[in-house]
C-alpha positions as CSV (number, residue, x, y, z in Angstrom):
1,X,-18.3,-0.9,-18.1
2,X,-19.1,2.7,-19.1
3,X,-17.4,6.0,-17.2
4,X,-19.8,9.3,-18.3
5,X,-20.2,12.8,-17.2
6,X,-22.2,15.7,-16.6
7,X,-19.6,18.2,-16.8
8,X,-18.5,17.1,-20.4
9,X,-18.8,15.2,-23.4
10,X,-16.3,12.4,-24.3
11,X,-13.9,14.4,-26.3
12,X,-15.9,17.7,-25.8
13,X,-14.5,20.5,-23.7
14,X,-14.0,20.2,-20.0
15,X,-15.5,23.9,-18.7
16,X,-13.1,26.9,-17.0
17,X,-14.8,25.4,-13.4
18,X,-12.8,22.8,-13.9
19,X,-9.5,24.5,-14.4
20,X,-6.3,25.2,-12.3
21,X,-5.1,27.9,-14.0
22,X,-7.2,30.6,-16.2
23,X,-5.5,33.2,-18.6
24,X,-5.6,36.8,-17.4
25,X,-6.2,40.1,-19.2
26,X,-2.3,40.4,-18.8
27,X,-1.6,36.8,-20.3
28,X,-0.5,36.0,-16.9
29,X,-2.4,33.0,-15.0
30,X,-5.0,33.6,-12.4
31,X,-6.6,30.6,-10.2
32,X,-9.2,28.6,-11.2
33,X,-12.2,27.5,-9.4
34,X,-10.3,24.2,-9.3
35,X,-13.5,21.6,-9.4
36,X,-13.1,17.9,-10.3
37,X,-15.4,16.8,-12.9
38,X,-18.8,14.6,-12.1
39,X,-17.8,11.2,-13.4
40,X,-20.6,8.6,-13.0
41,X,-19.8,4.6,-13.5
42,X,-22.2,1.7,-15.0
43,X,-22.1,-1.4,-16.3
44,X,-19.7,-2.7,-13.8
45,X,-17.9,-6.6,-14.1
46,X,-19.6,-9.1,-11.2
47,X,-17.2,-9.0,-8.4
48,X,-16.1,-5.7,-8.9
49,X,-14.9,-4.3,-4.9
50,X,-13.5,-1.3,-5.4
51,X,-12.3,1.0,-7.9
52,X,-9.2,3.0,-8.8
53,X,-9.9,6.4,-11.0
54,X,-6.3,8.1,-12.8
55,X,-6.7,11.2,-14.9
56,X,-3.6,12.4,-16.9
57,X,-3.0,15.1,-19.1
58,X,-1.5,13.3,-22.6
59,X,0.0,16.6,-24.2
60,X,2.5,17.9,-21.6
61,X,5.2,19.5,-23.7
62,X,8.6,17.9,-22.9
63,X,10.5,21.0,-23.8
64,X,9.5,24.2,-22.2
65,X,12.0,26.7,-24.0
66,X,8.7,28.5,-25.4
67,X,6.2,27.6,-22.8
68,X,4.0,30.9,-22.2
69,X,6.2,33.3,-23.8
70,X,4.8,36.1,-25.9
71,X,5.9,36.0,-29.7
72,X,5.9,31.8,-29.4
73,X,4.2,29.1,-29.6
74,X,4.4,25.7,-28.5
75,X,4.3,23.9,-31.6
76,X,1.4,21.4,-32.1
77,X,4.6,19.3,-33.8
78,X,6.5,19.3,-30.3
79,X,7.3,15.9,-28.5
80,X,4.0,15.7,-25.9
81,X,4.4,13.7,-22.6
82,X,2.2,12.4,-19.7
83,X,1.2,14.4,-16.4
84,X,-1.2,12.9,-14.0
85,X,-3.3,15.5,-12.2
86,X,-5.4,12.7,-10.0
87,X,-5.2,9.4,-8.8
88,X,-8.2,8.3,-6.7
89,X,-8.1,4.9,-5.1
90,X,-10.3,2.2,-2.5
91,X,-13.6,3.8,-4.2
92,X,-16.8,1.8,-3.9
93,X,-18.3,0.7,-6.8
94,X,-21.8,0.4,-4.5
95,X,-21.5,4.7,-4.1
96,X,-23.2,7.3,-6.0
97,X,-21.4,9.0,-9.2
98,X,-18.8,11.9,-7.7
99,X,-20.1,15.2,-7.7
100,X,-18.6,18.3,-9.4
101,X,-16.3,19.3,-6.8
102,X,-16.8,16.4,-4.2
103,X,-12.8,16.3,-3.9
104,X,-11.7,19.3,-5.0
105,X,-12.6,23.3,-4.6
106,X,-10.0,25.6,-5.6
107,X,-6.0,26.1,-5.8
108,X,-4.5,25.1,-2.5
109,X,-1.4,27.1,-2.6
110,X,2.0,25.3,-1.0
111,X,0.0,21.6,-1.2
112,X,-3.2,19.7,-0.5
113,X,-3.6,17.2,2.2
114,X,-4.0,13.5,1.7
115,X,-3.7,10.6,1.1
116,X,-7.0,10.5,3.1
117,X,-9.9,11.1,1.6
118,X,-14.2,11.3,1.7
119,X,-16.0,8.5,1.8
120,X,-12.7,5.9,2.7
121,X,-10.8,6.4,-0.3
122,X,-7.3,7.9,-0.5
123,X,-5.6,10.5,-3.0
124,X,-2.1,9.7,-4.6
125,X,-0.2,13.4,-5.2
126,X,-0.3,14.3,-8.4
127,X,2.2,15.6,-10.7
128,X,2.2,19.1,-9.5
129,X,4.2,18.1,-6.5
130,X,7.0,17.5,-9.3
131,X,6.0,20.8,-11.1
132,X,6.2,23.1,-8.3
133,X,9.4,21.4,-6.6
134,X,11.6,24.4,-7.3
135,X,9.0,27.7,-6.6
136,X,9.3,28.6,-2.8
137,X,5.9,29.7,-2.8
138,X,3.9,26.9,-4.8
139,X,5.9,23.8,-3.4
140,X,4.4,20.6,-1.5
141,X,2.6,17.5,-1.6
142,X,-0.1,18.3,-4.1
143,X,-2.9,15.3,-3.2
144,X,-5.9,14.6,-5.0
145,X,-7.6,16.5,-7.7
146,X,-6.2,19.4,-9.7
147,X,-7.1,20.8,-12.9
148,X,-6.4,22.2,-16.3
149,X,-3.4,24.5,-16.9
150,X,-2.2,24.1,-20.1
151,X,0.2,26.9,-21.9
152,X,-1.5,30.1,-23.0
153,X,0.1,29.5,-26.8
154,X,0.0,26.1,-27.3
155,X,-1.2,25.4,-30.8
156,X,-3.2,22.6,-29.4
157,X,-6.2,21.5,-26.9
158,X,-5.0,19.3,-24.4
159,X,-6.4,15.9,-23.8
160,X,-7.4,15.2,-20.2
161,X,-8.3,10.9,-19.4
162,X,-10.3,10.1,-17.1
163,X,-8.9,6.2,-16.8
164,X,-11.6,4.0,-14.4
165,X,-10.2,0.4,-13.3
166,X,-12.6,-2.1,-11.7
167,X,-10.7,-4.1,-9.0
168,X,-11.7,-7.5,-7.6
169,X,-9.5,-6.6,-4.2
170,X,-11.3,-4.3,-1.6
171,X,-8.4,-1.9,-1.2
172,X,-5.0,-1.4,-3.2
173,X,-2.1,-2.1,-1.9
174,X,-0.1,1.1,-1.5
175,X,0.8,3.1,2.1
176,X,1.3,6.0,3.2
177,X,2.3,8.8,0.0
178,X,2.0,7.6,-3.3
179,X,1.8,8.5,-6.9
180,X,0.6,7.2,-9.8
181,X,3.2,4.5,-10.4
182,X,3.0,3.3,-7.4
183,X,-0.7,3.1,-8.5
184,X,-0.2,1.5,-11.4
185,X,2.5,-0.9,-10.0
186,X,-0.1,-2.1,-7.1
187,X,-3.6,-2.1,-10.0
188,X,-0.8,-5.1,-11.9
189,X,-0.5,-6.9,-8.6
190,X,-4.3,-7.8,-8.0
191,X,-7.0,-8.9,-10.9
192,X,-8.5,-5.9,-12.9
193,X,-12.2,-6.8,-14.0
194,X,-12.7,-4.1,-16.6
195,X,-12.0,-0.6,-17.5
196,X,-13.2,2.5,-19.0
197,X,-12.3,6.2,-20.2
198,X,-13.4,9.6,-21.2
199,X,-11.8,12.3,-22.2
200,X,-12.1,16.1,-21.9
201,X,-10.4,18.9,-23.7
202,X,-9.1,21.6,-22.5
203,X,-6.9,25.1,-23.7
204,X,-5.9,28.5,-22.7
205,X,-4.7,29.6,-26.5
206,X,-8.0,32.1,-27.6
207,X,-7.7,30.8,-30.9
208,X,-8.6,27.1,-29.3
209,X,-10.3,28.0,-26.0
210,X,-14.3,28.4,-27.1
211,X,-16.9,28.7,-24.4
């Protein structure tokens, strides 16, 4: 099975539509336009049902101590970890490709609905529910789809996965709010057909960030 995309080339850059977060003249963030990617699906295993999409972000930094800070940079040599900015589940494998910004326009401020979805499917909340746990303003139940919003000086482009798993069971078995774990946790209780990734780079650092 093959997952592809109008929006990018697998390891090319994903484009500032895309993004959460954009740098401003001030080094400070502004809001991005906040649109999931097109992602497009062929090639799929007989018996395939439904289908279970998880992006994450593999370069998170795990210490923050110069995360956005003028006169540092977060060094390329840092220890990286794992934030998932989507999980997208009960998709049919029968539908069209999704559209740039089918599930997602723009920064919600304080939380996006969910876990319903268009087209039947439901949204996990993705990792900025964790992020924003502590900031009055930003807090909630982030659900679905959001984007780039990688540190200003990080001395590398992020790598964003776009992780497609064909499922032989019509719908996963997860209720009510979940997360990617949960997910994950439910994908190893039914039979996975195939699966297939792209990836998309993204940065903020001007040195890195080329239109």
């Amino acid at each position: 099975m093959r997952l592809t995309s109008e929006t990018f080339q697998d390891m090319g850059r994903m484009p500032d539509e895309c993004a959460f977060g954009l740098l401003g003249p001030d080094k400070e963030y502004v809001w991005g336009r906040n649109l999931n990617p097109h992602l497009a699906w062929s090639d799929l295993p007989s018996g395939t049902r439904s289908l279970v999409l998880i992006n994450d972000d593999l370069d998170v930094p795990v210490k923050l101590d110069t995360f956005n800070k003028e006169g540092a940079v977060v060094s390329k040599s840092l220890a990286r970890r794992t934030l998932c900015h989507w999980v997208l589940v009960d998709l049919a494998p029968e539908g069209p490709p999704i559209a740039l910004g089918e599930f997602s326009r723009d920064v919600t401020v304080g939380g996006k609905p969910g876990p319903q979805a268009t087209r039947g499917t439901r949204q996990g909340i993705n990792e900025y529910t964790a992020w924003f746990k502590t900031n009055e303003k930003m807090r909630g139940d982030y659900y679905g789809y959001d984007g780039p919003c990688p540190p200003w000086n990080d001395e590398i482009s992020h790598r964003y996965v776009f992780t497609l798993y064909a499922l032989e069971a019509p719908r996963l078995d997860v209720e009510g709010r979940f997360d990617k774990e949960a997910a994950l946790a439910a994908i190893k209780r039914t039979r996975v057909l195939g699966e297939a990734s792209i990836t998309g780079l993204y940065a903020l650092n001007p040195s890195l960030h080329k239109k």
